[in-house]
Each structure stands twice: as structure tokens, then as C-alpha cells.
C-alpha positions as CSV (number, residue, x, y, z in Angstrom):
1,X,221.2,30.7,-79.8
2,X,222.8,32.8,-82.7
3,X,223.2,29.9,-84.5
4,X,219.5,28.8,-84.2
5,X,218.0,31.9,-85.4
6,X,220.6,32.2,-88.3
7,X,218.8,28.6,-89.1
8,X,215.6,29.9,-88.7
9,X,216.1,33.4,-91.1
10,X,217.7,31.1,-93.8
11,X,214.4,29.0,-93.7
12,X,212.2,32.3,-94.0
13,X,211.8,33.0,-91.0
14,X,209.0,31.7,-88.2
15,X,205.7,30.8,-89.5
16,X,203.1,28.0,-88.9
17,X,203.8,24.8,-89.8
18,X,207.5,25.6,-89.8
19,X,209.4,22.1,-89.7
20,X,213.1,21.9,-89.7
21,X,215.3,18.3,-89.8
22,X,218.7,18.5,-89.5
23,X,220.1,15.3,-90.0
24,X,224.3,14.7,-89.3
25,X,225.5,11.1,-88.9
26,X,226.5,9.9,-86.1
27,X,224.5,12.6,-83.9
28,X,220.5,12.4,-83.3
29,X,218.3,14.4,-86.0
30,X,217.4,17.8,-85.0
31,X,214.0,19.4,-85.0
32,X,213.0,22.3,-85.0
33,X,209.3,23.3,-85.1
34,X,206.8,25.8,-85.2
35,X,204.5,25.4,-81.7
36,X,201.0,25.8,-82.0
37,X,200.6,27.5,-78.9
38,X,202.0,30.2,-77.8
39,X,204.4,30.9,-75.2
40,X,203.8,32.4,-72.0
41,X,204.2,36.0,-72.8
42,X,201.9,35.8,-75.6
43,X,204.5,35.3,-78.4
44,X,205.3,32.8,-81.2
45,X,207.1,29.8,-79.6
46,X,209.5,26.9,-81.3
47,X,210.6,23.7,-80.3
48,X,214.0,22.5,-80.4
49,X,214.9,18.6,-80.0
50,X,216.9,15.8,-80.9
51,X,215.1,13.0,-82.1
52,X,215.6,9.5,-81.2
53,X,213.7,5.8,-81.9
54,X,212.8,3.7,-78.7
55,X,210.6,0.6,-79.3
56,X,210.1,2.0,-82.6
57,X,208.0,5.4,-81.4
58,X,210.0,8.5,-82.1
59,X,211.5,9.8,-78.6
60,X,212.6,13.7,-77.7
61,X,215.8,14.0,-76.2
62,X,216.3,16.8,-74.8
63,X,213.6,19.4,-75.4
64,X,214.1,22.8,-75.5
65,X,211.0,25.3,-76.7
66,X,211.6,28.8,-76.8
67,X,209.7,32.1,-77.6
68,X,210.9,34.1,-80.4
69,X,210.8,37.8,-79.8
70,X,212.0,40.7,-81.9
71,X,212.3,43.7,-79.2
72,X,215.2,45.1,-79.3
73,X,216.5,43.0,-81.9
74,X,215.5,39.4,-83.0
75,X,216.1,36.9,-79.6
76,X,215.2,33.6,-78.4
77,X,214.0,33.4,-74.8
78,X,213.9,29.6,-73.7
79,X,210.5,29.0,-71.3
80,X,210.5,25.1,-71.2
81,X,213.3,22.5,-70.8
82,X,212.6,18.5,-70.4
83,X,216.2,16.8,-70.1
């Protein structure tokens, strides 16, 4: 997780409409995404996925989304997993 929110201060930071692609060959894109919504403590959430085609439509696999909280120092608390 230190490594995702040393991605996320060298893009600025969260705000909304925050869209991240990491692309590597041979390994799935990663995504990482501001949420609309907010998680279920009330705080700003993310989503964190590798990105697939199937039939053409883009597929999520896995998905992690996460809330990002600064109490106590900056941390990620994961509150939805789809594998």
C-alpha cells in the first residue's frame, strides 16, 4: 500500500476525476481511479484494478477500492474486493 499512495502523492494527490494508467508489457494495465462515492466511513474512496479486454468490452481483474484516510498519517483502508 506504500507504494500506491507514493503513486498517488506524485500525481497530486486525491481529487475528483483522478485517473491513473499504468501500463507495463507483458502485465495487465493498471487503474487507478478516483470513486464518486464515497466509502463507507464517509471518506474519499479509490479504485484499484487491472484491466483486461474480453469480447472486446474492457474487464476488471481483480478489483480493489479503498478509502483514503489521513488520521494519524496518510493510509489506505481497503473496503471492497471482487477477485
Amino acid at each position: 500500500m506504500r507504494t500506491l499512495l507514493s503513486i498517488l502523492e506524485k500525481a497530486g494527490g486525491w481529487h475528483h476525476g483522478l485517473y491513473l494508467k499504468i501500463e507495463r508489457t507483458p502485465f495487465m494495465e493498471l487503474v487507478i481511479e478516483a470513486v464518486d462515492e464515497s466509502g463507507p466511513c464517509g471518506l474519499p474512496a479509490i479504485s484499484v484494478a487491472h484491466y483486461g479486454k474480453l469480447n472486446g468490452d474492457a474487464m476488471r481483474d481483480p478489483e480493489m477500492c479503498f478509502e483514503l484516510g489521513a488520521a494519524c498519517g496518510l493510509h489506505l483502508d481497503p473496503f471492497y474486493w471482487l477477485c
